[in-house]
C-alpha positions as a printed NumPy array, in Angstrom:
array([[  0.   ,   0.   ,   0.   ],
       [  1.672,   3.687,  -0.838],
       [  0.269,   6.359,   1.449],
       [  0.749,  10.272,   0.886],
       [  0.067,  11.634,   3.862],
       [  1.476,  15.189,   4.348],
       [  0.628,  15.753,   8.219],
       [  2.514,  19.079,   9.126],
       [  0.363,  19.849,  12.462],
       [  2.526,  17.313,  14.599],
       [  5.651,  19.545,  13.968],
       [  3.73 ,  22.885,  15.314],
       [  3.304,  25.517,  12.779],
       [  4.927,  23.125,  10.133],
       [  6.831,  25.02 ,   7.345],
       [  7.086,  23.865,   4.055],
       [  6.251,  19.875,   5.194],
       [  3.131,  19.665,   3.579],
       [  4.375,  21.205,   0.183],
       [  8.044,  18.98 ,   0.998],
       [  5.946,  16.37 ,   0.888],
       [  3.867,  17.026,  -2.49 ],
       [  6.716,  17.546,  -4.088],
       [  8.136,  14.39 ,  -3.567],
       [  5.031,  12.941,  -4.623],
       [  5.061,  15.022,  -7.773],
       [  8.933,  13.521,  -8.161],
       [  8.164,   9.962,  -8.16 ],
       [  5.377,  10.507,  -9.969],
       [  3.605,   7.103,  -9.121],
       [ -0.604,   7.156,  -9.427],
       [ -0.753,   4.187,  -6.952],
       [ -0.259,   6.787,  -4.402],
       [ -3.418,   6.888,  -2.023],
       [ -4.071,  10.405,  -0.583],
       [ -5.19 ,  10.829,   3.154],
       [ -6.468,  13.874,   3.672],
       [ -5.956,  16.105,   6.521],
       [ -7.986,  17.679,   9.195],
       [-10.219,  20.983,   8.681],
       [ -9.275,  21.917,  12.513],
       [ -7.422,  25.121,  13.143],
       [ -4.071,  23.826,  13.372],
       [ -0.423,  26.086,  13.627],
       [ -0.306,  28.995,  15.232],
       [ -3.699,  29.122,  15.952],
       [ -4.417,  25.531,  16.765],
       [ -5.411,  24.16 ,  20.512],
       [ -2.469,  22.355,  22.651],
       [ -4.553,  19.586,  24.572],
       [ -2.64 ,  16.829,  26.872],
       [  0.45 ,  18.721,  26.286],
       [  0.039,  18.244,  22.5  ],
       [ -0.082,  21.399,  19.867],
       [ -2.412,  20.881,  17.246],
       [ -4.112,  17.589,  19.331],
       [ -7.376,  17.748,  17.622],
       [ -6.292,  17.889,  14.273],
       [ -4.097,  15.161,  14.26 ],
       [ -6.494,  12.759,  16.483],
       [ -8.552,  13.423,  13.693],
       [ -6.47 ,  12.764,  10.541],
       [ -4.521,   9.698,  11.983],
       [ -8.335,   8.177,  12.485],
       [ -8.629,   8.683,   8.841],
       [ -5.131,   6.792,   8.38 ],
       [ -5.951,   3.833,  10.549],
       [ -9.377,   3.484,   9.158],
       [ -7.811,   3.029,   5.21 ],
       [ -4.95 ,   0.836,   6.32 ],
       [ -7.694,  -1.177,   8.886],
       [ -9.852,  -1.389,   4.763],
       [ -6.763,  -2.157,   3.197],
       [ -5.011,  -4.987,   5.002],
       [ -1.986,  -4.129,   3.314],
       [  1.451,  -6.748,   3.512],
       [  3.624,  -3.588,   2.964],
       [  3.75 ,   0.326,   3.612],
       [  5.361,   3.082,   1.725],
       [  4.434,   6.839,   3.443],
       [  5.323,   9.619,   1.698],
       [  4.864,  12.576,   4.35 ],
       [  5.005,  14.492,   6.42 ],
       [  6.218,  14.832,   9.911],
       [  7.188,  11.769,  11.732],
       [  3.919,  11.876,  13.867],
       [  2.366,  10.052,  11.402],
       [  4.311,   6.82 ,  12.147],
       [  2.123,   5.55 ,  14.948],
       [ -0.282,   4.29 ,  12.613],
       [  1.681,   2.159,   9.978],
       [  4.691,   0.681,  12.344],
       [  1.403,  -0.429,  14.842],
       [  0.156,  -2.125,  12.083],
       [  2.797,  -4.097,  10.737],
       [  4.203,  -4.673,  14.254],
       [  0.567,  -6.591,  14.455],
       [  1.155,  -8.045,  11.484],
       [  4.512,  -9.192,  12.121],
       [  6.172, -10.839,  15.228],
       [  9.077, -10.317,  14.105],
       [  8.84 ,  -6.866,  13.567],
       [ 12.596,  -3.981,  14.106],
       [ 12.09 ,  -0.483,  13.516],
       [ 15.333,   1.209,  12.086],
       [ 14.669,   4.932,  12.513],
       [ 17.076,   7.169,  10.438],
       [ 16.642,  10.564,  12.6  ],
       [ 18.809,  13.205,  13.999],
       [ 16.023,  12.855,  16.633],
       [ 14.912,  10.621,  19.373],
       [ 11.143,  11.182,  19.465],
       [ 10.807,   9.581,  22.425],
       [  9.48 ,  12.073,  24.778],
       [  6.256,  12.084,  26.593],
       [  4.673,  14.642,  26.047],
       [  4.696,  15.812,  29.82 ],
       [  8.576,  16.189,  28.997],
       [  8.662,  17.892,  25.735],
       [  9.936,  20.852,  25.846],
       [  8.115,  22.241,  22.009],
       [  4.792,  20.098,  22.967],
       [  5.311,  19.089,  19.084],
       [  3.857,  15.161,  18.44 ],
       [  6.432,  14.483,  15.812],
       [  8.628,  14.391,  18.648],
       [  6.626,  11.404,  20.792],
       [  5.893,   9.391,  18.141],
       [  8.03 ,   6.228,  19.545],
       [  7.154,   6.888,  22.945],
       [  3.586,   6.485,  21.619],
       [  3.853,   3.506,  19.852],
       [  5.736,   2.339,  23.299],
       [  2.082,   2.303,  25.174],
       [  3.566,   5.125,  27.292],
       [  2.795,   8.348,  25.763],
       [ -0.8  ,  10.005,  25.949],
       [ -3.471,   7.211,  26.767],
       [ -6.342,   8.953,  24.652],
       [ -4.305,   8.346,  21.246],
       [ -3.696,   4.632,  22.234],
       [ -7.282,   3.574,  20.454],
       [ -5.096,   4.926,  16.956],
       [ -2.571,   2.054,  17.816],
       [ -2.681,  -1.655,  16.271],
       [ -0.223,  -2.367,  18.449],
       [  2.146,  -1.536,  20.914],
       [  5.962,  -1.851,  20.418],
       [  9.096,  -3.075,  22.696],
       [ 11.821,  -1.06 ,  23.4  ],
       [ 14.064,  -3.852,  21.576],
       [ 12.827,  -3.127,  18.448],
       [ 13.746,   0.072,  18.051],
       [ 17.628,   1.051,  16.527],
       [ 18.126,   4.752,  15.619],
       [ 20.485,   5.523,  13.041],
       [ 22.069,   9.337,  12.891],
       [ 20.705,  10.357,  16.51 ],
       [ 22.568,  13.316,  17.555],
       [ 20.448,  15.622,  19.543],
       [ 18.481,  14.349,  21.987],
       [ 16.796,  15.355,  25.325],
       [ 17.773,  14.172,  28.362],
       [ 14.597,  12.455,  29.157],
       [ 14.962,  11.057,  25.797],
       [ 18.1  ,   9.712,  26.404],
       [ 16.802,   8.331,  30.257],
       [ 14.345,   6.44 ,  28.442],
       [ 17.316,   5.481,  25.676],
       [ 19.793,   3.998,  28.102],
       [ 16.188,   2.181,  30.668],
       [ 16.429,  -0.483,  28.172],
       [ 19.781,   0.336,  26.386],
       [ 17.748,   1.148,  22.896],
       [ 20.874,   0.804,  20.244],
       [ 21.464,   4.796,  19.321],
       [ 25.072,   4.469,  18.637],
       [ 27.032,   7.606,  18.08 ],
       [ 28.471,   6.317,  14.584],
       [ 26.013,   3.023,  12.823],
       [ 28.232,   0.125,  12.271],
       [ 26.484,  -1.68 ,   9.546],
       [ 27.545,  -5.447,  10.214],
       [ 27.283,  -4.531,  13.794],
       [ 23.784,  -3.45 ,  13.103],
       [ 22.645,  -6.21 ,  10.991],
       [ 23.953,  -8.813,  13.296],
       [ 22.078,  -7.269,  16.293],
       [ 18.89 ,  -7.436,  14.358],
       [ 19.847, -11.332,  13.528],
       [ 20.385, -12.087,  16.973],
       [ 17.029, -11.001,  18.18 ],
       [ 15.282, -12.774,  15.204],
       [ 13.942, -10.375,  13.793],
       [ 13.036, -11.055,   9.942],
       [ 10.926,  -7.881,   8.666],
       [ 11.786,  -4.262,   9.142],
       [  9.967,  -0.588,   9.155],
       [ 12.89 ,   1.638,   7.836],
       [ 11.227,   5.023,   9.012],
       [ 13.336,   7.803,   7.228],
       [ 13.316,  11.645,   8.655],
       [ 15.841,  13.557,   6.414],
       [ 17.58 ,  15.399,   8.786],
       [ 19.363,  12.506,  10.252],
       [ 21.762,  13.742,   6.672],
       [ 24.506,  15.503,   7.21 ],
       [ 23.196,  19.488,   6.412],
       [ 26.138,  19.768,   3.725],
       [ 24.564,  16.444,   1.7  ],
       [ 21.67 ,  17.891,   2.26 ],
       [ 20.03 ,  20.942,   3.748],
       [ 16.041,  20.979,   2.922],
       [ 15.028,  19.686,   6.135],
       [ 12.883,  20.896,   8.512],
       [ 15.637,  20.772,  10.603],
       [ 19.366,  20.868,  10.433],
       [ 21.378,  18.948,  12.773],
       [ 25.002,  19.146,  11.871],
       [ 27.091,  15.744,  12.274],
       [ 24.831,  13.792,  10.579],
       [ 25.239,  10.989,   8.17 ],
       [ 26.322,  10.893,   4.696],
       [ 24.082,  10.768,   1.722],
       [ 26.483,   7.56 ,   0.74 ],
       [ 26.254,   6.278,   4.608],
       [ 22.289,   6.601,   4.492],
       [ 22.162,   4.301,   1.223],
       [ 24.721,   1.842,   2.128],
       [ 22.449,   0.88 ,   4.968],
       [ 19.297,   0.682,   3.398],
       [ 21.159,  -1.501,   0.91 ],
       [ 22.364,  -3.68 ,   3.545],
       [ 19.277,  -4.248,   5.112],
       [ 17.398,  -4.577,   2.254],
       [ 20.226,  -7.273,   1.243],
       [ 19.347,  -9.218,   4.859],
       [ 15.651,  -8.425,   5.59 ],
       [ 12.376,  -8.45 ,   4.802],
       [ 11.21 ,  -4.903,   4.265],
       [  7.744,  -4.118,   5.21 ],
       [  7.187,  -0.795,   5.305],
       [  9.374,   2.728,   4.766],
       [  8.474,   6.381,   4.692],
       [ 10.536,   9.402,   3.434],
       [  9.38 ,  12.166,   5.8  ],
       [  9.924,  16.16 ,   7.021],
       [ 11.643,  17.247,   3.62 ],
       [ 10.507,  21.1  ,   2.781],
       [ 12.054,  21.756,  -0.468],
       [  9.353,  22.69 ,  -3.154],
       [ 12.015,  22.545,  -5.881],
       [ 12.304,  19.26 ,  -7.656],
       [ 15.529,  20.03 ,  -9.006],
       [ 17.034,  20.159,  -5.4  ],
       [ 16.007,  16.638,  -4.728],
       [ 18.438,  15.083,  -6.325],
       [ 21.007,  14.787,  -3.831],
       [ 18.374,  12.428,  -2.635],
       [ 16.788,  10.573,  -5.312],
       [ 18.74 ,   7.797,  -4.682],
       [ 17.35 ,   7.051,  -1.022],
       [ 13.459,   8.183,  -2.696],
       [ 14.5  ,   5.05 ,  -4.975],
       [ 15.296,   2.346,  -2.171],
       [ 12.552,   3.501,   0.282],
       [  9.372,   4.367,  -2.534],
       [  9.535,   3.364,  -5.55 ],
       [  9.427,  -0.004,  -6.75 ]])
């Protein structure tokens, strides 16, 4: 199943991420595409912070309208074009139903981990994993398939994190290493048995001289090169299941092709 689904109200006021997102659609250029529309609720800098979420109404209401076409669907795989990385609770709870065997690889210069009692923006693209955890806002748990384990999660380009991110990192010693080790990684993943993977893909875990039309830019990151040897790899090893290319806010297709390579592995077929 390929989802475009350019939520921008999890980020705050959400620059440029919906229009990022369409024009990434409009690159790839694939009519199998299904659009999920979003939420008619005052959203950004005039929306309603509820629970210690900004925008809470609006994207309770849209991620309904994602789990209701993936619930019709049934789908073996997901590809997500989007979008902030709020939008993740929906698909990785589904597959992690689907599969038992289930490891979420998240490619992110950011934990989003928080609760959102500890978030310092109040910002859901930064709670998403903590959500899909069972321990982030109870209201949205009725939007989960599924709740995750800690195990299953293995960041790749983490570099700024909050401390009650990384409390919650090092509880259950989550792999965020400072520099991915691809063997390393892959035989980690083996030894738990895990077989399929969500490769969840937030473009600012990039280094900002690869590539700077991110929502934000996190210096340190990895390597445009880095980023697709990995994918590679685990593509090589695993079963992949479901990917997303998220929180890219150029509206110039011409500047995506730094990145057209990744787009390839994680979208198109």
């Amino acid at each position: 199943m390929k989802i475009y689904f350019p939520q921008w109200q999890g980020s705050g006021t959400g620059e440029h991420i919906e229009s990022g997102a369409y024009t990434i659609l409009q690159y790839v250029n694939d009519p199998d595409f299904i659009n999920i529309s979003l939420s008619d609720i005052t959203a950004g800098s005039t929306g309603i912070q509820k629970h210690y979420i900004n925008n809470y109404d609006a994207i309770v209401e849209q991620l309904g309208r994602l789990k209701q076409e993936i619930y019709l669907n049934q789908p073996d795989w997901i590809k997500t074009i989007g979008g902030d990385c709020g939008l993740e609770i929906v698909p990785v709870s589904y597959l992690n139903y689907k599969y038992p065997n289930l490891g979420v690889i998240w490619f992110d210069a950011h934990a989003d981990i928080n609760r959102p009692c500890d978030s310092p923006s109040c910002n859901f693209h930064g709670m998403p994993l903590r959500t899909l955890l069972g321990e982030g806002e109870p209201s949205m748990n009725n939007l989960l398939f599924s709740a995750i384990d800690a195990s299953q999660i293995h960041y790749v380009g983490l570099r700024d994190i909050d401390n009650t991110e990384l409390n919650r990192i090092q509880k259950d010693g989550i792999y965020a290493p400072k520099k991915t080790n691809i063997q390393e990684l892959i035989a980690l993943l083996s030894s738990k048995n895990i077989t399929q993977l969500y490769l969840h893909f937030d473009f600012d875990c990039l280094e900002p001289q690869d590539y700077d039309k991110t929502y934000y830019q996190v210096p340190k990151g990895i390597s445009i090169a880095e980023a697709e040897a990995c994918i590679t790899a685990l593509t090589d090893t695993f079963e992949i299941v479901g990917s997303s290319v998220l929180e890219s806010i150029t509206t110039k297709s011409n500047e995506l092709k730094p990145i057209e390579g990744i787009i390839q592995l994680l979208i198109k077929d």
